[in-house]
C-alpha positions in Angstrom: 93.8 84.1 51.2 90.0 83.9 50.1 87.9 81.0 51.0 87.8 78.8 48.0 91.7 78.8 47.9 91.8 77.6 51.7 89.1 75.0 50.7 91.4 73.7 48.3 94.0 73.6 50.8 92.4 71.7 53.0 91.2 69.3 49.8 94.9 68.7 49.3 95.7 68.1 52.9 92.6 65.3 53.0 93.9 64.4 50.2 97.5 63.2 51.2 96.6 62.2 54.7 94.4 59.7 52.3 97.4 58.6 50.4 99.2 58.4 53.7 97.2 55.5 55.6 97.7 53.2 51.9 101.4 54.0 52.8 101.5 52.6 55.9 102.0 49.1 55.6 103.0 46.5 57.7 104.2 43.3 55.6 103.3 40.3 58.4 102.0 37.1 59.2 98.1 38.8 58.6 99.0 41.2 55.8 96.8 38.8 53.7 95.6 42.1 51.4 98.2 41.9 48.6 100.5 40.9 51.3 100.4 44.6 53.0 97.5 45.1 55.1 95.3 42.8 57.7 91.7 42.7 56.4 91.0 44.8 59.2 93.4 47.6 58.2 92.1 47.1 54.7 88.6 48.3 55.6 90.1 51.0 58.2 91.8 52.3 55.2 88.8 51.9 53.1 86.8 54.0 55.7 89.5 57.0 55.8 89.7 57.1 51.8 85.5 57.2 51.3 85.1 60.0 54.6 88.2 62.0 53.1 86.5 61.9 49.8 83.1 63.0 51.3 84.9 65.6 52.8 86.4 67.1 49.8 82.9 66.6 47.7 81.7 69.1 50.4 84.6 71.3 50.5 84.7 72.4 46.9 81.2 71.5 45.8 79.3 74.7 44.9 75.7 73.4 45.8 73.9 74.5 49.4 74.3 72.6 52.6 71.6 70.9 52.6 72.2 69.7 49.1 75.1 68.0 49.5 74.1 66.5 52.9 71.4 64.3 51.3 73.5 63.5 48.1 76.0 61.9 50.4 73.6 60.2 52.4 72.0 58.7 49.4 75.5 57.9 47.9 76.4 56.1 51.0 73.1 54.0 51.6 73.2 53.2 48.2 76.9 51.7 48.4 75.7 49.6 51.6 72.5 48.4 49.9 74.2 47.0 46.8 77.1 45.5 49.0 74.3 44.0 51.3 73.1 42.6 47.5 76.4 41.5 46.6 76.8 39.8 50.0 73.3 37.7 49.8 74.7 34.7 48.0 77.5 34.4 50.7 75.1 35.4 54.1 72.2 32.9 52.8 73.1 30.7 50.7 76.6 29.5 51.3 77.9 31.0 48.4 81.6 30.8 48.3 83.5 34.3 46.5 86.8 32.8 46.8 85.2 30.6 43.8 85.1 34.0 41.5 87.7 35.9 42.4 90.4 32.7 42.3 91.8 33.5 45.7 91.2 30.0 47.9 94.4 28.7 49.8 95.4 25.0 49.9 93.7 23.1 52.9 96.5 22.9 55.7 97.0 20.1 58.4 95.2 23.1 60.9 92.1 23.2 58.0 91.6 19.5 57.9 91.8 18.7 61.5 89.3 22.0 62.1 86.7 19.8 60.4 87.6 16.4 63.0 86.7 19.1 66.3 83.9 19.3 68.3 83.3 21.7 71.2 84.4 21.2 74.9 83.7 23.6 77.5 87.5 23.9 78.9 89.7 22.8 75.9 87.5 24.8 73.5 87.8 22.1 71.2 88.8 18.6 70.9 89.0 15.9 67.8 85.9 13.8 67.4 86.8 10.1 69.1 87.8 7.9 66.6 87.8 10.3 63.7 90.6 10.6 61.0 91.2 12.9 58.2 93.5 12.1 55.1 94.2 14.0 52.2 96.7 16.5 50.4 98.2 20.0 52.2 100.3 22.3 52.2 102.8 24.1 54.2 101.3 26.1 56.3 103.0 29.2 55.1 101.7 28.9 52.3 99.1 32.2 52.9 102.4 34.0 52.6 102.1 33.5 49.2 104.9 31.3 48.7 105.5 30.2 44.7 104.8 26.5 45.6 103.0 23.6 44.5 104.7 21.2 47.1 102.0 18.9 48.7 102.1 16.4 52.0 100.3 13.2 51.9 98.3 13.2 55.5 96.2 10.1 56.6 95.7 10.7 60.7 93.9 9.1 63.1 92.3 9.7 66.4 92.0 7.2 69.8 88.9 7.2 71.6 89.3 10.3 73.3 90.5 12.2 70.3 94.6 12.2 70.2 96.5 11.0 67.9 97.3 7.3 68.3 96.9 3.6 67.0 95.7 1.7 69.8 93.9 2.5 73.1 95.8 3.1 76.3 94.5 1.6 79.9 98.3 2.5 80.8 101.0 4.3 79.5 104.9 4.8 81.1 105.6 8.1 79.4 102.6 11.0 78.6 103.9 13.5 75.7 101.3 17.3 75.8 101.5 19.5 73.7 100.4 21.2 70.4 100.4 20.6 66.7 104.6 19.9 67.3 103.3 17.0 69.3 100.4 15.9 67.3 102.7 16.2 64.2 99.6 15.7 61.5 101.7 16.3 58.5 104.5 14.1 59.9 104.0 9.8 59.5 103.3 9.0 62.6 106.3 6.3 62.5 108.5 9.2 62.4 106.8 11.2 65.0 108.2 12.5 68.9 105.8 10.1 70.2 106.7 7.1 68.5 110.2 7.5 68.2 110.5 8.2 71.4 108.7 5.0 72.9 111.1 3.3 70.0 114.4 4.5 72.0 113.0 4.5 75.3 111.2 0.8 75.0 108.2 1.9 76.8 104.5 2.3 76.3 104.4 6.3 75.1 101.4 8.1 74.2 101.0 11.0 72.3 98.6 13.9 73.9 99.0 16.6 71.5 96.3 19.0 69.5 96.8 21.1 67.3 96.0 24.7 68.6 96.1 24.1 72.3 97.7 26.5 74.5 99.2 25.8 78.3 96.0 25.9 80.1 94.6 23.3 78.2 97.6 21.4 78.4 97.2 21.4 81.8 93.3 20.3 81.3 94.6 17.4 79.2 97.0 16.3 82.1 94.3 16.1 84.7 91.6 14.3 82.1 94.0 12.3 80.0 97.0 12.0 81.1 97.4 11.1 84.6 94.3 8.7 84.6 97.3 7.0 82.6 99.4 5.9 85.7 102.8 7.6 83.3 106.3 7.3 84.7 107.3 10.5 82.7 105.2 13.5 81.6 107.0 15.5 78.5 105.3 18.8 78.6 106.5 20.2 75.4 106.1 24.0 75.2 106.3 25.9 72.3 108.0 29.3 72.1 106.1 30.8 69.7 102.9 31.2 70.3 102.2 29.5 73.4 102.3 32.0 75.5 101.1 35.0 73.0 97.7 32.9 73.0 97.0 32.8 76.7 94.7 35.7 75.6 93.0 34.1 73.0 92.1 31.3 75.2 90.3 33.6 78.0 88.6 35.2 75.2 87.5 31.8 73.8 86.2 31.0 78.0 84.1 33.8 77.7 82.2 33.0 74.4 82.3 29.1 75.7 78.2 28.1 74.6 77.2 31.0 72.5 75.9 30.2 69.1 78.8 30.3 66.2 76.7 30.4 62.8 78.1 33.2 61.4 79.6 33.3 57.6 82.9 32.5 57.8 84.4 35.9 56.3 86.9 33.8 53.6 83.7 33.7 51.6 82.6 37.4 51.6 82.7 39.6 48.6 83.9 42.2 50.1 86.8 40.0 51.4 88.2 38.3 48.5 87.3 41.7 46.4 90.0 42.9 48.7 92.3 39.7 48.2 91.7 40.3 44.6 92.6 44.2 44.5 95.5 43.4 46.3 97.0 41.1 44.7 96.3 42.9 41.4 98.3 45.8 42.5 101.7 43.5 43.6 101.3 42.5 39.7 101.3 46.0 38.2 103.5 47.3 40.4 106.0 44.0 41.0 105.9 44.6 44.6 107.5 42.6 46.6 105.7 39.8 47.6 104.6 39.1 51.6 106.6 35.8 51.4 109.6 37.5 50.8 109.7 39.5 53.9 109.2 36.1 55.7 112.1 33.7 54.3 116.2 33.8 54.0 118.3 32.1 51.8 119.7 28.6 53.3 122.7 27.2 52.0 122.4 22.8 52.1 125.4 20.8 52.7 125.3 20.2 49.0 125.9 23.6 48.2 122.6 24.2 46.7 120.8 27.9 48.1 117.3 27.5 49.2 115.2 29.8 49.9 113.1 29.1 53.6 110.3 30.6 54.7 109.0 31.7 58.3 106.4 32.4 60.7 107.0 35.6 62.7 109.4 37.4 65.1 108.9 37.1 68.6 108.0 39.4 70.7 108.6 39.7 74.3 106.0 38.4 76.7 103.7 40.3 78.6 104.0 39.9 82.9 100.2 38.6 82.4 101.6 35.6 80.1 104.8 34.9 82.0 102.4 34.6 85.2 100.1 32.3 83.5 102.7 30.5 82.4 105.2 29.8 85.5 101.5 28.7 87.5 100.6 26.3 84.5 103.8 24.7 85.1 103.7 24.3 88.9 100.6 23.2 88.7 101.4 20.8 86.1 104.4 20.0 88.2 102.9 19.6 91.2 100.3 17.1 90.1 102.5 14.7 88.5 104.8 14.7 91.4 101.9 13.5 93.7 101.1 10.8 90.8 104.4 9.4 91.1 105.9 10.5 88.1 108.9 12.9 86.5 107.4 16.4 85.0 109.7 17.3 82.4 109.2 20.8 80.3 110.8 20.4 76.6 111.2 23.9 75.4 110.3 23.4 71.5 112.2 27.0 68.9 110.3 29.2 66.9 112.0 28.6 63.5 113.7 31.3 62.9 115.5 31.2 66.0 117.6 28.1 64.9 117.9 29.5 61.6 118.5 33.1 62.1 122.8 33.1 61.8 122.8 30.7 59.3 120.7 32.3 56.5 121.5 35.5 54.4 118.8 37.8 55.0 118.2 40.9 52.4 118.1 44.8 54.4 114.9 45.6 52.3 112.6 42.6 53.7 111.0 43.4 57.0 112.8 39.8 58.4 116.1 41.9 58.6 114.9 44.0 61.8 113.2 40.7 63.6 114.2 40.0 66.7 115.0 36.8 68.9 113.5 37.4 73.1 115.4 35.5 75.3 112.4 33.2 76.6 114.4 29.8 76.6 116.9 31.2 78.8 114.6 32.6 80.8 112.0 30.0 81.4 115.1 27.6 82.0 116.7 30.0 84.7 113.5 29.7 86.3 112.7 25.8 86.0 116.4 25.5 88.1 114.8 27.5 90.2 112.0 25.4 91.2 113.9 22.1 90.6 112.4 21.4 87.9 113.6 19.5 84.7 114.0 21.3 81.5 114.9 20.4 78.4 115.9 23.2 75.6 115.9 21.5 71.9 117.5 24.5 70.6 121.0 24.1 70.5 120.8 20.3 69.1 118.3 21.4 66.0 120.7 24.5 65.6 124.0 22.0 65.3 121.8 20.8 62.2 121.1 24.1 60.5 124.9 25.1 61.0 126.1 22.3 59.0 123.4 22.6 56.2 120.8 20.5 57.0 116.9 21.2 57.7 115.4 20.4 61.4 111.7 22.3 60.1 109.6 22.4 56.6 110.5 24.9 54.4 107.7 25.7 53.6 105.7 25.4 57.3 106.6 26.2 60.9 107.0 22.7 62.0 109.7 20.4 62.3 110.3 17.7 59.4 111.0 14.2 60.5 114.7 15.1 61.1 113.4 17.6 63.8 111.5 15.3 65.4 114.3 12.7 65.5 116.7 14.9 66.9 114.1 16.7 69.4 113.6 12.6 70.7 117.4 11.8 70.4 118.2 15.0 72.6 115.3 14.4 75.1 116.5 10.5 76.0 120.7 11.9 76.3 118.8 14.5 79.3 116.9 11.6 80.7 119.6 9.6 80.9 121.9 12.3 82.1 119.8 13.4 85.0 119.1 9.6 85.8 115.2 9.9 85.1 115.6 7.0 82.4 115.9 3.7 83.0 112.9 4.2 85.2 113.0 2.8 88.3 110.5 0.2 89.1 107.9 1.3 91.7 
């Protein structure tokens, strides 16, 4: 075989490895490029496809070395230069690309309350003191690309040191933590864990939660806020989806704690929303299936009528690194409230598709089919008995809700609706009263 036929060879080879790395796709929760690549992956791919290209150019291009060396240098700085022009209005100015290219999401509850934050040292971030935000937003699955237009009306408000409540607490009997499940933004705060719990316990209850916190600054938020409090009861509601995945996140977040943040945020790039753009263009020509519908299942109501429901991600199994972090959050967390006088519950809050998962038809060609269900509340349960320590698992009430037709969570969001925060507060007084925690005794 003579050398210009093995060049071509090769070409070909380059060639489909190219075509390969487009192919592999992974349809998930950050497959925000036409719903089948990260950004990230995007511009990997991008990087393989223009140094494959280059290659071939000097595979089967006829013109000396030296030639080709500095055509491809000037091609390249000459790409860079006019996306470092493109990218001026956007680096400098503020400039906004999602404006051109049509490819803004709807503001979520997590969007709005970003812009009520301000920096803390341990908890990363907290809401300003006696801020609020109000407005329209949407599920927050909605960056699935789910065909929606649904809307919630949100009008919340924060105490004096940032949480979500009316009034100002000197003392309070019963101290709900958590995350965005507690601080329920898109929920009325009437029909909120918090307040329907102090409405069927008849004590003061106030609600801790922030959207985006993780266990250790739960536990930050029971030393500073809580405690101080004087409660009867801590609720320490932890949620199985990401709660422990992020224990990562946060000790990344530690380590970048006082460094300068001015940088563009990358929604408004070109280069970004050209990708969005592309992507999307290509589900159109080629009626791919859309990211959303490897998230969701078809739900069939009491009233016979077939919805379709969307959700989050699988879960995975945990790490030893995040199931040690977790178990000494929760002694620690235990421990302190014990020497404070009060009851440390743990309230084990379901992923989504957990309750879901048997009671919605699922189709073989979306990626949903292979997800998988760990075995964490059985687990982390196992070992609160083990430590004699109370622990509450919400699962199997929101999942007698599901099987008879009936919806515990948004459709269209991860979190529960106000039915799943009624049954979550109707299960947690039966175990109260059960165990004998509630009526409190008087100290």
């Amino acid at each position: 075989m003579n050398g210009k036929k093995i060049r071509w060879l090769a070409s070909l080879v380059i060639l489909a490895l190219v075509l390969l790395t487009w192919r592999i796709t992974v349809t998930s929760w950050e497959s925000e490029i036409g719903g089948l690549y990260s950004f990230p992956r995007a511009i990997f791919n991008l990087v393989v496809s223009l140094s494959g290209l280059a290659l071939i150019y000097f595979l089967l291009s006829d013109m000396p070395g030296r030639h080709k060396a500095l055509t491809g240098i000037t091609a390249m700085l000459t790409a860079v230069f006019c996306l470092f022009i493109l990218e001026i209005p956007a680096l400098f100015f503020g400039f906004n690309y999602q404006l051109v290219f049509g490819t803004s999401m709807p503001d979520t509850a997590l969007h709005l309350s970003d812009k009520a934050n301000k920096p803390d040292p341990v908890l990363i971030h907290i809401h300003w003191p006696d801020s609020s935000f109000t407005g329209e937003v949407s599920g927050n699955l909605v960056q699935l690309g789910i065909p929606t237009d649904k809307r919630y009306q949100v009008d919340v408000h924060y105490d004096h040191n940032g949480f979500r409540n009316d009034q100002e607490y000197l003392q309070a009997d019963v101290a709900v933590i958590g995350d965005s499940f507690v601080e329920a933004a898109i929920i009325p705060r009437q029909q909120s864990l918090e307040q329907l719990l102090e409405n069927h316990l008849g004590h003061s209850t106030i609600n801790l939660g922030q959207i985006a916190y993780g266990l250790r600054q739960e536990l930050e938020v029971l030393k500073r806020y809580a405690l101080p409090l004087k409660p009867k009861l801590v609720l320490w509601v932890l949620f199985g989806g990401n709660d422990l995945r992020d224990i990562k996140l946060y000790e990344q977040q530690l380590e970048q704690v006082g460094e300068l943040n001015e940088s563009v945020p990358i929604e408004q790039l070109f280069i970004y929303n050209s990708l969005i753009a592309a992507g999307n263009l290509y589900r159109r020509i080629f009626n791919a299936v859309p990211r959303a519908l490897h998230h969701s299942g078809l739900f069939t109501r009491t009233d016979g009528i077939i919805e379709r429901v969307y959700f989050g991600q699988s879960t995975d199994n945990w790490t030893p690194h995040q199931w040690q972090v977790t178990i000494d959050t929760l002694k620690e967390a235990n421990r302190l409230t014990s020497e404070n006088g009060a009851v440390f519950v743990v309230v084990y809050v379901p992923r989504k598709f957990r309750i879901y998962k048997e009671h919605i038809k699922l189709s073989p060609e979306h990626n949903i089919a292979s997800w998988k269900i760990n075995s964490l509340p059985n687990e982390l349960g196992k070992w609160c008995a083990e430590q004699d320590m109370f622990f509450i698992d919400t699962s199997p009430h929101l999942e007698e809700y599901v099987a008879k037709g009936v919806h515990p969570y948004l459709i269209d969001d991860v979190h529960w609706n106000s039915l799943g925060h009624e049954a979550a507060a109707m299960v947690i007084k039966q175990y109260l009263s059960s165990k004998g925690i509630f009526p409190f005794q008087e100290q």
